[in-house]
N, C-alpha and C positions, 0 to 999 in steps of 0.2 A: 404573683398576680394571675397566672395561667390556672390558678385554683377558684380566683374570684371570678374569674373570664368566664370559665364555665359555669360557673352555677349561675352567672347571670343570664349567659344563655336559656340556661335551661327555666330560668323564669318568664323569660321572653315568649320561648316556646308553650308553656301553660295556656296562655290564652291569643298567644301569634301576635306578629309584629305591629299590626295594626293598634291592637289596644293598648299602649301604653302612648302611641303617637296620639291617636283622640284621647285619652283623658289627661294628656300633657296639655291640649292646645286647648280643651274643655275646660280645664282648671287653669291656665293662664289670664282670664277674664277676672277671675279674683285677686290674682294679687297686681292688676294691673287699676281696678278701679279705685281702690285707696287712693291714692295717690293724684290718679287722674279727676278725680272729683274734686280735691284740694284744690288744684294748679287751677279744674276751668271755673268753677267756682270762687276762688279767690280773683279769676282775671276778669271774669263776666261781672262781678258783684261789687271790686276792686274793695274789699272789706275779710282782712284773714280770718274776723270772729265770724262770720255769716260760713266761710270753707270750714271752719273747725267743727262749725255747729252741723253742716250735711254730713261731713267725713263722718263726725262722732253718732249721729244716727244712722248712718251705715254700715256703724261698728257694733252697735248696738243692735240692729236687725238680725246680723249675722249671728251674734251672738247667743241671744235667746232664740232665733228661729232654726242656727244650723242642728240643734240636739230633734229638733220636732220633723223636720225635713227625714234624719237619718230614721227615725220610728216608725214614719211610713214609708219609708224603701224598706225595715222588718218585716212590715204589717203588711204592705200591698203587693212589695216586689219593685226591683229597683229601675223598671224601664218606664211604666210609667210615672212617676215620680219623677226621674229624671229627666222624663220629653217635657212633659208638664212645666218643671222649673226652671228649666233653661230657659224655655220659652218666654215663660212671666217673667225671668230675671231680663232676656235680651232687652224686652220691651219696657220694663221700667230703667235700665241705663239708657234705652236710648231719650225714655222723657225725661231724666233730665240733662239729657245735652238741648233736648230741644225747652224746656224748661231755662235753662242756664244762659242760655242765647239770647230767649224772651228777657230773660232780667225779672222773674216774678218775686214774688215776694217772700221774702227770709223761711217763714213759717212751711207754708205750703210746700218750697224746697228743700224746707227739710225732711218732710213727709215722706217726698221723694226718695230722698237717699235711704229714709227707713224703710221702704219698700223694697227697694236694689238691694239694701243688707239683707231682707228677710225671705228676698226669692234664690238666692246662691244657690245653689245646683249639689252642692256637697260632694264635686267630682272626685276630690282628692280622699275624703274618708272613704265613700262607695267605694271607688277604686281598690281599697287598701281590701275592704270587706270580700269584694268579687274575685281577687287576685289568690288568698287565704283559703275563699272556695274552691277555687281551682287547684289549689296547693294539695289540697286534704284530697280532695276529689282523686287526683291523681297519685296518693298513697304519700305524700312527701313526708320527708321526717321534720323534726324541730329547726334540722340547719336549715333547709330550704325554704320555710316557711320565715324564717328570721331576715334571709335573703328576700323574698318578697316584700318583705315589711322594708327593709332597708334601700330597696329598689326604688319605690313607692316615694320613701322619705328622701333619695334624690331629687324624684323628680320635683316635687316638693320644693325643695330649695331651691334648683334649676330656675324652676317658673317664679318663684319670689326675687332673683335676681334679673332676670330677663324683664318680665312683667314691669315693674320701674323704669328699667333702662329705656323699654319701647313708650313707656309715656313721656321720660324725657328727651327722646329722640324728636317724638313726634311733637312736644312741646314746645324742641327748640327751632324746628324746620318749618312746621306748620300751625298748629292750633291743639289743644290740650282736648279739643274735641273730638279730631282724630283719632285720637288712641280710645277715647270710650267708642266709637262708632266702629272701632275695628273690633275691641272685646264685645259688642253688640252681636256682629257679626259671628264671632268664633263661637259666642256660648250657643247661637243658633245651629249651626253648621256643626260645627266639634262637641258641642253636648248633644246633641239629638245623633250623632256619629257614636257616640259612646254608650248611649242607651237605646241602639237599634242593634248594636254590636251580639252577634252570638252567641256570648257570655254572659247576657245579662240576667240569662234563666238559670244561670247556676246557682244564682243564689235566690232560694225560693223562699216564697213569703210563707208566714207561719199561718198554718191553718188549724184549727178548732178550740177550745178553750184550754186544752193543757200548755199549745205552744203560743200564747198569746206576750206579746213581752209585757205589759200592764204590770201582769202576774208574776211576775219571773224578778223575784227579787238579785241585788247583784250584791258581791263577797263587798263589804266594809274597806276593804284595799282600795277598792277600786276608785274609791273619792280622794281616799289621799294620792291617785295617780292625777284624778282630774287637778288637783291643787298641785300638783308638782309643772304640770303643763301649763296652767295660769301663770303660774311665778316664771315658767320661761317665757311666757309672752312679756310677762313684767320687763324681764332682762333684755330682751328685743325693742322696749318701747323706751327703754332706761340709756338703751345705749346709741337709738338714733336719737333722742335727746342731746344725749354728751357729746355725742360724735358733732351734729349739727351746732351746737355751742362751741366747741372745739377748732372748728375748723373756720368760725366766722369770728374768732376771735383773732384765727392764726390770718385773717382776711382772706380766705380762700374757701368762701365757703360753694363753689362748684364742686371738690372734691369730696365732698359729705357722701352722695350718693354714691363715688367710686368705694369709697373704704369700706359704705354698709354693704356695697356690692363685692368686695373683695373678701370679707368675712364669711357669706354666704357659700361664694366659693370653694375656700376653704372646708365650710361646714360639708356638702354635697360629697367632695373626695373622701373627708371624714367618713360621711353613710358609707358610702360604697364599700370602704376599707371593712365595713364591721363584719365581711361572708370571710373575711380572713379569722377572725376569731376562731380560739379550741372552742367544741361544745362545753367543756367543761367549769368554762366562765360562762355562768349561767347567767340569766336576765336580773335578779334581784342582783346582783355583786355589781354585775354590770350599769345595774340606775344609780347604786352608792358608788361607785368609781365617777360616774358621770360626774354627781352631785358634787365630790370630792374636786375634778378635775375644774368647773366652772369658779371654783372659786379658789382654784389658787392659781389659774387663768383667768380670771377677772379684776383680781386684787393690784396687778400693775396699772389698769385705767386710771387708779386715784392719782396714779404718778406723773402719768403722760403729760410731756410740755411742749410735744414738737410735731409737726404733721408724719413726717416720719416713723417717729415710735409709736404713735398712735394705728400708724401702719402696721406696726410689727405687730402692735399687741392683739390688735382686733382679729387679723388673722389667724396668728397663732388662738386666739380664744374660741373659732368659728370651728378649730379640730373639736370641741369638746358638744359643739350643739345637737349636730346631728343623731350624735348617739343617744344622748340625754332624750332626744324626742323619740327616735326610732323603738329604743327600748321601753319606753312607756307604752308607746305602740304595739307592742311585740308582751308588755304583762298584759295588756287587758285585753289582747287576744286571746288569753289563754285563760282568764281569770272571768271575765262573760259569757254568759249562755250564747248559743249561736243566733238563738233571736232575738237579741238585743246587741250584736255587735256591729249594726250599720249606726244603732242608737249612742253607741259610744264612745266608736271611732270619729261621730259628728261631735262628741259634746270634747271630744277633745280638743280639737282643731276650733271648735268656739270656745273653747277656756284661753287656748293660744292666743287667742283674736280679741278678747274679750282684757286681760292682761295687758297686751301690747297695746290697746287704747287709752285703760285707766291708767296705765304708768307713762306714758306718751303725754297725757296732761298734765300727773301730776311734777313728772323730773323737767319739765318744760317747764312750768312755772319757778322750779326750785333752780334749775342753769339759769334760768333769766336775773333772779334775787341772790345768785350764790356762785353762778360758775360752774361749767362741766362738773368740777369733784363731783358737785351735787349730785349731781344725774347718775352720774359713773357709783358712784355710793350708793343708790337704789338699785341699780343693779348686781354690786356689791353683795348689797343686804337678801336681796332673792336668792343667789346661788345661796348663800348660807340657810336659806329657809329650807329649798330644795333637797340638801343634802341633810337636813333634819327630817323632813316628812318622810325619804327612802330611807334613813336611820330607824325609824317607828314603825314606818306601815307593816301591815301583816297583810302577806298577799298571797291567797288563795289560789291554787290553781286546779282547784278539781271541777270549775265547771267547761273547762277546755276539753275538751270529749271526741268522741263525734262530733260530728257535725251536725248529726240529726237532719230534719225534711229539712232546714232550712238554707243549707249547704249542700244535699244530697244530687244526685246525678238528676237532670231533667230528665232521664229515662226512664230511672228506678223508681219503686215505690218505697218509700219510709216504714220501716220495720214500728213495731209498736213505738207509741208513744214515751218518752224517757224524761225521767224528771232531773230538769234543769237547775234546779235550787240549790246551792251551794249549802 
């Protein structure tokens, strides 16, 4: 581990200790409002279908809005974009807690929550984009740059297990309103902390008509990455389904959130572990291991009959997530033009998000008519999809380059124009 110790170091050091603490507490507002929109919605409204229906517009915002978000941190540059969206995002979570309090009506809050989904901030994709520019910037090879990405996809997990736990905290001490009026808070403070940060000019926005991303077509791989990342939202959405069926059948259902939280866990260590890899297990081997690994770590949830084993398995299942994301992560860095990789890093993380809601309705209907298997079975059925799309895909890596103006030093000037097109 004194190999992994250092080279995390030295990701640290790329852009100093600061910036990974603001876009930890900057991106912790996202995976805190899911949840907490449910709880105060469901308790303001006292009607689960009025919570399902803001949550699900929430999800829905993110989803088609987080790819548009990441296009203009391409196109503009990612600091104002980012002071911009926090800001809009603070102010549409805090209307509707002040919305959710009033008690208005179904329609109108759920507009709401469509708004809060479609102003996200996209700290966690920026992040990964602005961390890779500094990676390059600084001369770094493929392992260190795989280390960033893996860095990045901790914190990631960190903040989706924490983010819950402080809604629950605050759900069960105080009010479900708390916890949105704290991420209110952080996306203010801790996104506008991230995109005032001194590393925000390293990743420069594309200027003139050659580097325009519009134009800049991307390698055909790249879709079947984006369908590899949906299908793990699927499995995220599949498996807090079975879990939550699972564990309300075994009458305990307080321990749902511990076990999706102990999964996660596990996932995080998982990332961390991947700076231990030979370079010589390269990124494509490493997405079919992945694909490979989820399902023959997923296929004991069908069996699961005891709170216990359901402990085991989910854990043990949560070594396989990390990587399966990080390295998706980690091709279509390499596989996208530099001016379109805030655009892609976003449309990934809304395929994530965009998954984990459709399948979240659908294995929830199917646990309620059928029982966990069901749910645990859609999940099942995606790692099998998963490791078919990395069995097929064809993935390009020659528009990983340079970095071009878009990633170059805020000192330097951009050597001639370079054609992006794969």
């Amino acid at each position: 581990m004194n190999v992994a110790t250092a080279t995390y170091r030295q990701v640290i050091a790329l852009g100093g200790p600061l910036l990974p603490v603001a876009s930890f507490l900057g991106r912790l507002p996202t995976a805190m409002c899911q949840l907490g929109s449910l709880l105060l919605v469901a308790r303001t409204s006292g009607s689960l279908t009025t919570a399902g229906l803001v949550g699900g517009a929430l999800a829905a915002g993110q989803t088609v809005a987080g790819p548009l978000i990441g296009r203009l941190a391409d196109r503009r540059g990612q600091r104002p974009v980012v002071l911009a969206a926090c800001w809009l995002n603070a102010l549409a979570v805090t209307a509707l807690v002040v919305a959710s309090l009033a008690r208005i009506a179904t329609p109108p809050l759920a507009v709401i929550g469509l708004l809060a989904g479609a102003t996200v901030p996209q700290i966690g994709p920026l992040a990964r984009t602005r961390l890779v520019a500094l990676a390059h910037r600084a001369g770094a090879d493929d392992r260190m740059v795989n280390a960033a990405l893996s860095f990045e996809g901790t914190l990631d997990e960190v903040s989706f297990v924490l983010g819950p736990a402080l809604v629950g905290l605050a759900a069960t001490l105080a009010h479900p309103a708390v916890a949105l009026a704290l991420a209110a808070v952080l996306l203010a403070v801790c996104g506008s902390a991230f995109a005032l940060h001194r590393t925000a000019t390293v990743v420069r926005p594309a200027a003139g008509p050659a580097a325009r991303p519009a134009r800049t077509r991307l390698p055909r791989g790249v879709y079947g990455m984006r369908a590899s990342m949906a299908l793990q939202g699927a499995m995220f959405g599949a498996c807090q389904a079975g879990i939550t069926a699972l564990t309300e059948r075994l009458h305990q259902p307080a321990q749902a959130g511990l076990v999706y939280a102990a999964m996660g866990v596990m996932s995080a260590v998982a990332g961390l572990s991947l700076a231990l890899l030979p370079d010589r297990f390269g990124l494509l081997s490493r997405w079919r291991a992945a694909g490979a690994a989820l399902i023959v770590l997923s296929a004991p949830l069908l069996f699961v009959q005891t709170l216990w084993a359901l402990y085991l398995v989910v854990v043990v299942l949560g070594v396989a997530f990390a990587p399966h994301l990080i390295t998706v992560f980690g091709l279509t860095e390499r596989a996208v033009p530099a001016t379109r990789l805030a655009e892609s890093m976003a449309f990934l993380t809304s395929a994530v998000v965009g998954g984990q809601a459709l399948a979240l309705a659908v294995s929830g209907r199917l646990a309620d008519a059928h029982g966990p298997f069901a749910a645990f079975a859609v999940a099942v059925g995606a790692a099998v999809l998963i490791l078919a799309v990395a069995m097929t895909a064809r993935v390009t890596t020659g528009a990983r380059r340079v970095m071009s103006a878009a990633a170059a030093p805020a000192d330097s000037a951009p050597s001639a124009p370079a054609d992006h097109r794969p």
